[in-house]
N, C-alpha and C positions, 0 to 999 in steps of 0.2 A: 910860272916861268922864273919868277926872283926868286924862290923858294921859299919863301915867306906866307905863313898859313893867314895872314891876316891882309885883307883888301888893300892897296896902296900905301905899303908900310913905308915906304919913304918920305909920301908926302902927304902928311898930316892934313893940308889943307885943303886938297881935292876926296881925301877919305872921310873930310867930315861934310862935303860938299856932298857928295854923291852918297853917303848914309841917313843925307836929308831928304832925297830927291829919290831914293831907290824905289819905292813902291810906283813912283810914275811912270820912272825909265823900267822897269819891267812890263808894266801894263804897254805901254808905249813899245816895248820890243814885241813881248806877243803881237801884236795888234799889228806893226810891221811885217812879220814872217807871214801872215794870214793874208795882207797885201803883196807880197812879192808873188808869192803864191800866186794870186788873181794874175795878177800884171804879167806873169810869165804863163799861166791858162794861154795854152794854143787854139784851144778851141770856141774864144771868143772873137769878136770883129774888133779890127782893128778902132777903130771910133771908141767902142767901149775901152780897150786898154788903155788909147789915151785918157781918158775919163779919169780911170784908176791910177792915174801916173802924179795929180797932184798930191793926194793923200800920200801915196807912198813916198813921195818928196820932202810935204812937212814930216812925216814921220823919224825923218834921217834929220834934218834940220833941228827937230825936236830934239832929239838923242846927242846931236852935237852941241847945241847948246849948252846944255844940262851937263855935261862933258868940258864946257869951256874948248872944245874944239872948233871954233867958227873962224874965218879969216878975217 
């Protein structure tokens, strides 16, 4: 979107942040998508989706962090 072929070319400090952390926040996204997944399955009972609802919470939590996006 910046046009810029290289990851957070502005900001040096979150590109060297997140070139640290990049093998987790992938694992951590796959792993997420596999949870949404579940959590939006209509054809489990509701008790189980809540079940599924904390993992998919820290998983966003996780990805923020990592991110520096936390409030």
């Amino acid at each position: 979107m910046s046009g810029s072929r290289e990851l957070c070319a502005r900001f040096p400090r979150l590109r060297r942040r997140l070139q640290r952390r990049l093998a987790i926040v992938d694992q951590v996204g796959f792993e997420q998508v596999r949870l949404i997944k579940e959590f939006r399955s209509a054809a489990k009972p509701e008790e189980e989706r809540r079940r599924d609802l904390v993992p998919l919470l820290l998983s966003i939590n996780c990805i923020a962090s990592v991110l520096g996006w936390t409030g």
